[in-house]
N, C-alpha and C positions, 0 to 999 in steps of 0.2 A: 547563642549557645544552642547546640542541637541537644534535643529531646534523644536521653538512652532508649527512653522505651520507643521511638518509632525506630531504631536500629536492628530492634529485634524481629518486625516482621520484613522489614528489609532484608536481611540476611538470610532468613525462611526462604522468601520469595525468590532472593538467587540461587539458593542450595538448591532448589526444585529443578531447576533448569539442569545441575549436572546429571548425569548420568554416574547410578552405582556403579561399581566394581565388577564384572562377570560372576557370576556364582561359580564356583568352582564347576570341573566338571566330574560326574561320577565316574572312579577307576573301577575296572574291576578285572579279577586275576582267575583264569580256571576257564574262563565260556569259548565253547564250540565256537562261537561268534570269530574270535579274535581271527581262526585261522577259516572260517566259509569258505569254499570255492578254491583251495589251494590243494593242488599243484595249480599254477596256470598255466604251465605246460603240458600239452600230449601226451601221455602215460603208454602209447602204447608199446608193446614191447618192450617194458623198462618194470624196475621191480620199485616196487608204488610202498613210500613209508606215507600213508594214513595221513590227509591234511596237509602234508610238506611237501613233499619233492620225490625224486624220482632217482632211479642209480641204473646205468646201464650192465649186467652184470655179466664177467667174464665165462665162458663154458664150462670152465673146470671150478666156477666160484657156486656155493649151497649157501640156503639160508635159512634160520630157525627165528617161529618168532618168541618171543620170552612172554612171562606175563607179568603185565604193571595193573599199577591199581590205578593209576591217573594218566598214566605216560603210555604210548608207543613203543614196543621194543623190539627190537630185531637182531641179530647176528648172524653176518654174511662172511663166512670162511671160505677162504681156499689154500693154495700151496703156502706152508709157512705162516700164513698169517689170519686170523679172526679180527674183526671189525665189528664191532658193538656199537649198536643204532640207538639213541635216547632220544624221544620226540617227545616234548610234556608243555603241559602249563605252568611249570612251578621249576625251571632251570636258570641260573641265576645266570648262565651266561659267561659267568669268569674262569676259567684254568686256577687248577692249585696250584702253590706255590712248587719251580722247578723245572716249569714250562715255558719256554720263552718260545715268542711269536718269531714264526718262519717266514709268515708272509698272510695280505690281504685280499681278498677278491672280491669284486660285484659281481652275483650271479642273477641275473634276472629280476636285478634290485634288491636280493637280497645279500648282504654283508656278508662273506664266510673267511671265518679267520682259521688259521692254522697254527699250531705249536707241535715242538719237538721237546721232548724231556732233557734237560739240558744238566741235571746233576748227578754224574759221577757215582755218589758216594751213595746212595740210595737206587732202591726199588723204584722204576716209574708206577703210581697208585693207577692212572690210566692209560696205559700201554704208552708207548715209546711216541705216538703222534697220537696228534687231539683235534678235532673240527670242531667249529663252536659257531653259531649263528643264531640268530632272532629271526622266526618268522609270523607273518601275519602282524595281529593290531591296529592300532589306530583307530579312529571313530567309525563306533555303529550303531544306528538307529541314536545319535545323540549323546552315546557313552563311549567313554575309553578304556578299549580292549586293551590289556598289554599282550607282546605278542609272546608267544611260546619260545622255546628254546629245545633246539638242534645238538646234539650233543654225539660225534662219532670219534671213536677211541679204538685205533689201530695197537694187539697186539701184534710182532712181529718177527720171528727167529733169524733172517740175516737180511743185507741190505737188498737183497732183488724181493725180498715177501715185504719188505716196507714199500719198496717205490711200486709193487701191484697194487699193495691196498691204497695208496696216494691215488695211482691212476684209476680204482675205482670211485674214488671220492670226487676225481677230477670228472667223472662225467654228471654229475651231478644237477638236475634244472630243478626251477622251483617254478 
């Protein structure tokens, strides 16, 4: 008959051997960190939204920048159409409900999706097209950044002031 009590520094003695669980790793939401060093493309000659990316912008297109309390904000207008810039730490990333996805892109690794306002019977809340993307994040110096959130919302009065503010979005690097 085996002895319980030597089973118990037995089982000590192997538990030792395994290896804990990872500690978690710390998140954290808001730091400069997330987005370092971004655009990592070339700026030059291109109209520079702050830690993101870059827009090549049309001759006849101006731009205002707005003020945010945490966010980046811009608004690049031209014929027919305004296009409103939201760069921040604290963008969730999703389309309200109404918007259905036009189409997906990789831009210099970075994901940008598009939607078009798709209901009828309603006011679009952010203009008639929407860009939406995640940029920067990931680990730094041992923590996890989340990344910021891209946010461009084309108002637009007929179909040629939508497809110029599309092809300003379309020149778009990160």
């Amino acid at each position: 008959m085996v002895n319980v009590w030597l089973l118990f520094p037995l089982s000590a003695l192997a538990m030792a051997g395994c290896s804990p669980d990872p500690a978690p790793q710390q998140r954290v939401t808001g730091s400069d960190a997330a987005v370092a060093g971004w655009p990592h493309q070339p700026t030059h000659g291109r109209f520079l939204i702050e830690n993101c990316c870059t827009l090549r912008l049309a001759a006849d297109a101006r731009f205002t920048q707005g003020q945010g309390i945490d966010s980046i904000i811009h608004d690049v207008s031209g014929p027919g159409y305004v296009l409103s810039i939201v760069f921040g730490p604290y963008d969730s990333g999703k389309p309200l409900l109404g918007y259905q996805v036009e189409s997906k892109r990789i831009i210099d690794g970075v994901e940008l999706s598009a939607f078009r306002w798709a209901d009828p019977t309603r006011d679009p809340p952010e203009g008639k097209l929407l860009w939406l993307a995640q940029v920067g994040g990931g680990i730094v110096g041992g923590v996890e950044h989340t990344p910021w959130g891209l946010r461009m919302k084309a108002d637009c009065t007929t179909p040629t002031a939508c497809g110029d503010s599309a092809a300003l979005v379309g020149t778009i690097r990160f």
